[in-house]
C-alpha positions in Angstrom: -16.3 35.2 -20.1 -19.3 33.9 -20.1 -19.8 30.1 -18.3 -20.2 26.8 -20.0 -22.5 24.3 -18.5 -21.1 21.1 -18.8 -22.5 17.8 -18.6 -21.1 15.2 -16.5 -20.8 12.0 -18.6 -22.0 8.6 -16.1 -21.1 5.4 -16.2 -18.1 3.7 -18.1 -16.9 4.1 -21.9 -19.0 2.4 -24.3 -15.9 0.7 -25.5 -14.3 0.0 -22.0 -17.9 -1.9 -21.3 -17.6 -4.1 -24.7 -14.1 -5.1 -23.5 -15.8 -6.1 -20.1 -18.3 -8.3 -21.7 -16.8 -9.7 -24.1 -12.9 -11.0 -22.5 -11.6 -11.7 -19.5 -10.1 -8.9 -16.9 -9.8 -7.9 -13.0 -13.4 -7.5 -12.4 -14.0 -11.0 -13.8 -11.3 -12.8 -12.1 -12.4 -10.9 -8.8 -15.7 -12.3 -9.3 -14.1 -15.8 -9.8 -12.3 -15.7 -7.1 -15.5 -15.8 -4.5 -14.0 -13.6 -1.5 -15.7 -10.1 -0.4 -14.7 -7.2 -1.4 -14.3 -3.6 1.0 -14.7 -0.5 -1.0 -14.6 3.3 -0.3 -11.6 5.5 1.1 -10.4 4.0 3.9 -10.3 0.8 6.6 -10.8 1.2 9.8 -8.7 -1.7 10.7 -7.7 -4.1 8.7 -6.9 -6.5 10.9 -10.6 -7.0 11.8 -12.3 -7.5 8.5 -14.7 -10.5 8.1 -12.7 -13.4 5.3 -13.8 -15.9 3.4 -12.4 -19.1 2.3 -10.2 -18.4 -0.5 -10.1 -22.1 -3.0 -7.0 -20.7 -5.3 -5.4 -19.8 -2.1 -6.0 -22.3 0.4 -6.5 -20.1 2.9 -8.9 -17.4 3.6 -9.3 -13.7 2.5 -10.7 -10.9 1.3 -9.9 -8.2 -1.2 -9.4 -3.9 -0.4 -10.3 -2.1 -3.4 -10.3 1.5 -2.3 -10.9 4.6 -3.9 -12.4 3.6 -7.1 -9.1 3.3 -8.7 -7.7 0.3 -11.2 -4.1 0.1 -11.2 -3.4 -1.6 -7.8 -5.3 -3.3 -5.3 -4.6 -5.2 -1.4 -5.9 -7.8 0.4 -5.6 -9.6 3.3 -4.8 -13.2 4.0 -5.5 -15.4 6.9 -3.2 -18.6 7.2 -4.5 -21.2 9.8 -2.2 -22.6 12.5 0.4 -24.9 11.0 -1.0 -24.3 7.9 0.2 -23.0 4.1 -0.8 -21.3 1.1 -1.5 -23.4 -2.3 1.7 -22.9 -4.2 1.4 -19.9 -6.5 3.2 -17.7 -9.7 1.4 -14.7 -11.5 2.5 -12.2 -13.8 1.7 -9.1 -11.3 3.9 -7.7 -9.1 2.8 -8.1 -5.2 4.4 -6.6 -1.8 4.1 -8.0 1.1 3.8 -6.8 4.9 3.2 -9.4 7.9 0.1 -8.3 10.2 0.0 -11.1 12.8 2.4 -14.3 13.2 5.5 -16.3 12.4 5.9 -17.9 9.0 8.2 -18.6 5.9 7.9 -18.5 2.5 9.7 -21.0 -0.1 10.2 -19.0 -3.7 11.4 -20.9 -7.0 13.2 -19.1 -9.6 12.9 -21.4 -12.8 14.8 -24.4 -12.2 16.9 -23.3 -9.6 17.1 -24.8 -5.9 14.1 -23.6 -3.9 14.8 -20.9 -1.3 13.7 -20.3 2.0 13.4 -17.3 4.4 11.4 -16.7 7.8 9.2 -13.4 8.7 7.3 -12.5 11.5 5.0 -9.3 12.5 6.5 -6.5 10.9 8.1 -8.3 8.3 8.0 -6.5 4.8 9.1 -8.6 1.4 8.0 -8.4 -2.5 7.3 -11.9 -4.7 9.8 -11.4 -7.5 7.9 -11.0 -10.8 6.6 -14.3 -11.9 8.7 -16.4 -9.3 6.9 -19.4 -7.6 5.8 -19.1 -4.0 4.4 -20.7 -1.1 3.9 -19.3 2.3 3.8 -21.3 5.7 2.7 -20.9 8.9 5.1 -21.8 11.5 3.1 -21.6 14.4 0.7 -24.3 15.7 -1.6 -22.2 17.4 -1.4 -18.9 16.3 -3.0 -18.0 12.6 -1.0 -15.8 10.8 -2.4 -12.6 8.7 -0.9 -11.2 5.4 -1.6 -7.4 3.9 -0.3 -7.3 0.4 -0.6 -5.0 -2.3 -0.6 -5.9 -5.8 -0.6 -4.6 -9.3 -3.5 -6.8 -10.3 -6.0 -4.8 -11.8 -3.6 -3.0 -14.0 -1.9 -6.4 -15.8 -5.3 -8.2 -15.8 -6.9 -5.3 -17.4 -4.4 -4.6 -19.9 -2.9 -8.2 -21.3 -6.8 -9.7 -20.6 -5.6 -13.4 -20.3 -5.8 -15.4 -17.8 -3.5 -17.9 -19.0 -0.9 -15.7 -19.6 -1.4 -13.8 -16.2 -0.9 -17.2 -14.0 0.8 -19.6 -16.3 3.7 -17.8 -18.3 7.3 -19.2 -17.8 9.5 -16.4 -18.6 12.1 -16.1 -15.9 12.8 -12.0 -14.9 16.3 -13.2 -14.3 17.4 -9.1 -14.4 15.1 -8.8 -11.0 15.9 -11.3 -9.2 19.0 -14.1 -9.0 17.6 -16.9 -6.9 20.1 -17.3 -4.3 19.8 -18.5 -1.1 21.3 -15.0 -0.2 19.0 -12.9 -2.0 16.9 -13.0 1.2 18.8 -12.7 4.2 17.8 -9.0 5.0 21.1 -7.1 3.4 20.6 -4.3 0.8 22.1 -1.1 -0.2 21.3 2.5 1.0 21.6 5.4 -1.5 21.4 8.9 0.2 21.6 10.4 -3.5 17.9 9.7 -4.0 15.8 12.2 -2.1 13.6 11.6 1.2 16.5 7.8 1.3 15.9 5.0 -0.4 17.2 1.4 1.0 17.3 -1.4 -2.1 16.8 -5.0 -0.7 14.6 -8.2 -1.1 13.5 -8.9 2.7 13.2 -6.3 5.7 12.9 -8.2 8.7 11.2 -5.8 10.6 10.6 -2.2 9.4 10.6 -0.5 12.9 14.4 -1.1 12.5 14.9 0.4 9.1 16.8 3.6 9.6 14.5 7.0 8.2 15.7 10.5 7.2 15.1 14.2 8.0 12.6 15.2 5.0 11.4 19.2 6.4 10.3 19.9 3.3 7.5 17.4 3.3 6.3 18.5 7.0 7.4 19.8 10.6 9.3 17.1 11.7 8.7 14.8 9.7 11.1 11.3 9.0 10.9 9.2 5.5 12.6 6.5 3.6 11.7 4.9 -0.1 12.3 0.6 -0.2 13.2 -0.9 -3.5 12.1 -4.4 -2.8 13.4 -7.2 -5.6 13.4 -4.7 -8.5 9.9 -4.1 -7.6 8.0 -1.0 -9.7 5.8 -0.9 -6.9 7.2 1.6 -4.7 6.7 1.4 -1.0 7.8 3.9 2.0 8.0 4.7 5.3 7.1 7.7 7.1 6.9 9.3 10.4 6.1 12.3 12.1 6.0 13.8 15.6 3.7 14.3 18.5 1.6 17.7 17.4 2.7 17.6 14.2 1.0 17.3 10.6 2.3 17.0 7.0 1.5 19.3 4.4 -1.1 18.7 2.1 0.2 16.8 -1.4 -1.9 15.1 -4.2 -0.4 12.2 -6.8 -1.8 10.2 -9.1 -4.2 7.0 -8.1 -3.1 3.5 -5.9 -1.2 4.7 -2.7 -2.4 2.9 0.3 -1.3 4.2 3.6 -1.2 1.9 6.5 -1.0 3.0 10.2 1.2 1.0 12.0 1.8 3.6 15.4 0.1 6.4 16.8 -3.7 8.0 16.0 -4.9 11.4 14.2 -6.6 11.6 11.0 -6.4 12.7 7.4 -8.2 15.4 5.4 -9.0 14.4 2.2 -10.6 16.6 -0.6 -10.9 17.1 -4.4 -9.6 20.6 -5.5 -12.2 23.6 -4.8 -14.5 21.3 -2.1 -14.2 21.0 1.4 -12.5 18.8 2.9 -13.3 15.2 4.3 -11.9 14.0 7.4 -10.7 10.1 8.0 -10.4 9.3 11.5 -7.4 5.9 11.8 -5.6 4.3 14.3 -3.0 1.4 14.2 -4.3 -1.2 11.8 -6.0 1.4 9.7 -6.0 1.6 6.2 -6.1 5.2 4.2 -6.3 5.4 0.2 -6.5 9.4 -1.5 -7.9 8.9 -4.5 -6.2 10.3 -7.9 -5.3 14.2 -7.4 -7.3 14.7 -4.6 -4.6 16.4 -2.0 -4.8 14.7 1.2 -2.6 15.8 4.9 -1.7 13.6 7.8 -2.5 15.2 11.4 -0.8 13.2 14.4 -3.6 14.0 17.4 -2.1 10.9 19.9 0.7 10.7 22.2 3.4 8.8 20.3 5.1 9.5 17.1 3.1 8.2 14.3 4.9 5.7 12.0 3.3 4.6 8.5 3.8 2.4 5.4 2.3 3.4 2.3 2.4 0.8 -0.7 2.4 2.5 -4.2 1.1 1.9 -7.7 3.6 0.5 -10.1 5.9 3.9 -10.7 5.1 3.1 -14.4 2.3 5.5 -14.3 3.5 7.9 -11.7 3.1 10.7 -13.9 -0.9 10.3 -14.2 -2.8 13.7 -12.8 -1.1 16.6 -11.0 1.6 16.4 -8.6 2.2 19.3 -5.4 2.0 20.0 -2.2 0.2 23.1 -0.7 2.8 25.1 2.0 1.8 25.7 5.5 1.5 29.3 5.0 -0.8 28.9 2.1 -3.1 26.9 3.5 -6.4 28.1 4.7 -6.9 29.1 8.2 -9.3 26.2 9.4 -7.1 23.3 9.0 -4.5 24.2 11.9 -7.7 25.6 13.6 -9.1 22.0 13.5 -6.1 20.6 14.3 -5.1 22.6 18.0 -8.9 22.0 19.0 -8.3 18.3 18.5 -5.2 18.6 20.6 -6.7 20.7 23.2 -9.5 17.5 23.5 -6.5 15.5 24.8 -4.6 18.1 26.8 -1.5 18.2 24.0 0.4 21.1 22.4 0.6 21.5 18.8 4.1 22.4 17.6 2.9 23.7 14.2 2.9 27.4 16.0 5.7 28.7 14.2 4.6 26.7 10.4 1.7 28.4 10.2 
């Protein structure tokens, strides 16, 4: 058959640019909002990027947009000692992990009594959809630092109001109560749903969240999924052994992958180019973009442990979905791989896999 040259089409939609100029959306209200911005594929460590004061916040702050991608987006926030966050409510949904520090956070469902619950490093919560919040700092001389996650860009972009983003007083009384209860750390755990999945409001600290077995995902290789308050925004853990790597998988856009233990890197590629390696550490930050297939190599002398925030699972279908088995994969990766080993004197385990 004979070739057809195609010709790549730049720059956006004529109609998606007319409905940038002409109303209101994420790019505008990022603009607004007067923080930087860090772009590109990954964050070397989040913890150490410059913020800004942040006037709708009250504190300071600086948005992650990685991977050119506009259903979901992070950020992190910096609370002084003693301080707080300007109270807030917002039509997008928004998960939650604690960098750095000791705080609270006081949530309002409607006109219910006001709840209260304390986190500190390691903490992991979701806002409930359109509940008021306000988060404190309950150290005097310690600052506290925020990562969340939110599902920003895709609301913004699709209802275009700004008003009805931050102002709307429809309660979502089917995902969340408003009890006092709802966040003292309990939850169930289903085993029916594959890879684990533990529904709650509040983790108090995820290194004591209990993982499963999932070989089929990578040589030993631990996972569970967290349902936080009815949350679409799904959020797991992960971890996988010293000399070890998961298999390469691709998914649709707006997975964020943050290293909490260990170091290695990813390989990331689109399908039929080489692939593109991302060096991280603890504190990094790792976004694939949409159907590229991406694998995690553990090079250090720890387990490593990971949590990975998703896109709202109401688009989880977007692009292909699959993993490529370690016998299929080409020859050069586990190459790569033992040579980064040998630099450090450590065995892979992967002999056998591949």
């Amino acid at each position: 058959m004979t070739s057809i040259k195609r010709t790549k089409r730049e720059g956006l939609h004529p109609y998606v640019q007319y409905l940038m100029d002409s109303t209101w959306g994420y790019g505008r209200w990022q603009s607004e909002e007067g923080i930087p911005a860090v772009r590109g594929h990954s964050v070397e460590d989040v913890l150490g990027l410059p913020l800004s004061p942040w006037s709708r916040m009250g504190a300071e702050g600086t948005f992650i947009n990685l991977s050119e991608q506009s259903v979901d987006d992070a950020y992190v926030c910096r609370i002084a000692p003693g301080g707080k966050i300007n109270p807030q409510k917002h039509l997008f949904e928004e998960v939650l992990y604690v960098l750095k520090g000791r705080g609270s956070t006081t949530l309002r469902q409607g006109d219910k009594k006001p709840i209260q619950f304390e986190w500190q490093e390691g903490s992991l919560f979701a806002i409930p959809l359109n509940v008021s919040y306000q988060h404190f700092n309950l150290e005097g001389k310690n600052e506290a630092l925020l990562l969340g996650c939110t599902s920003a860009p895709l609301m913004m972009d699709l209802f275009r109001n700004k008003n009805f983003i931050f102002n709307d007083q429809f309660v979502f009384d089917d995902r969340f109560v408003g009890n006092q209860t709802d966040m003292n750390g309990d939850g169930t755990f289903y085993e029916k749903y594959q890879g684990g999945l533990w529904e709650t409001n509040f983790v108090p600290d995820i290194r004591s969240v209990r993982l499963q077995n999932v070989e089929h995902r990578g040589k030993g290789l631990k996972h569970v999924f967290i349902a936080l308050s009815k949350s679409l925004m799904k959020v797991h853990l992960a971890e996988f052994q010293v000399g070890t790597y998961k298999k390469a998988h691709r998914h649709g856009p707006g997975a964020h992958i943050f290293i909490i233990e260990g170091q290695g890197y990813s390989l990331m590629w689109p399908e039929g180019d080489e692939p593109r390696r991302y060096d991280w550490k603890p504190g990094s930050l790792i976004s694939p973009p949409a159907g590229w297939y991406h694998q995690h190599f553990n090079t250090g002398d720890i387990p490593v442990f990971h949590l990975a925030f998703h896109r709202p699972q109401t688009v989880a279908s977007e692009g292909p979905r699959d993993q490529i088995e370690y016998e299929d994969e080409d020859r050069s990766i586990s190459q790569l791989f033992e040579a980064e080993l040998d630099k450090k004197g450590l065995k892979s385990h992967m002999k056998r896999e591949v």
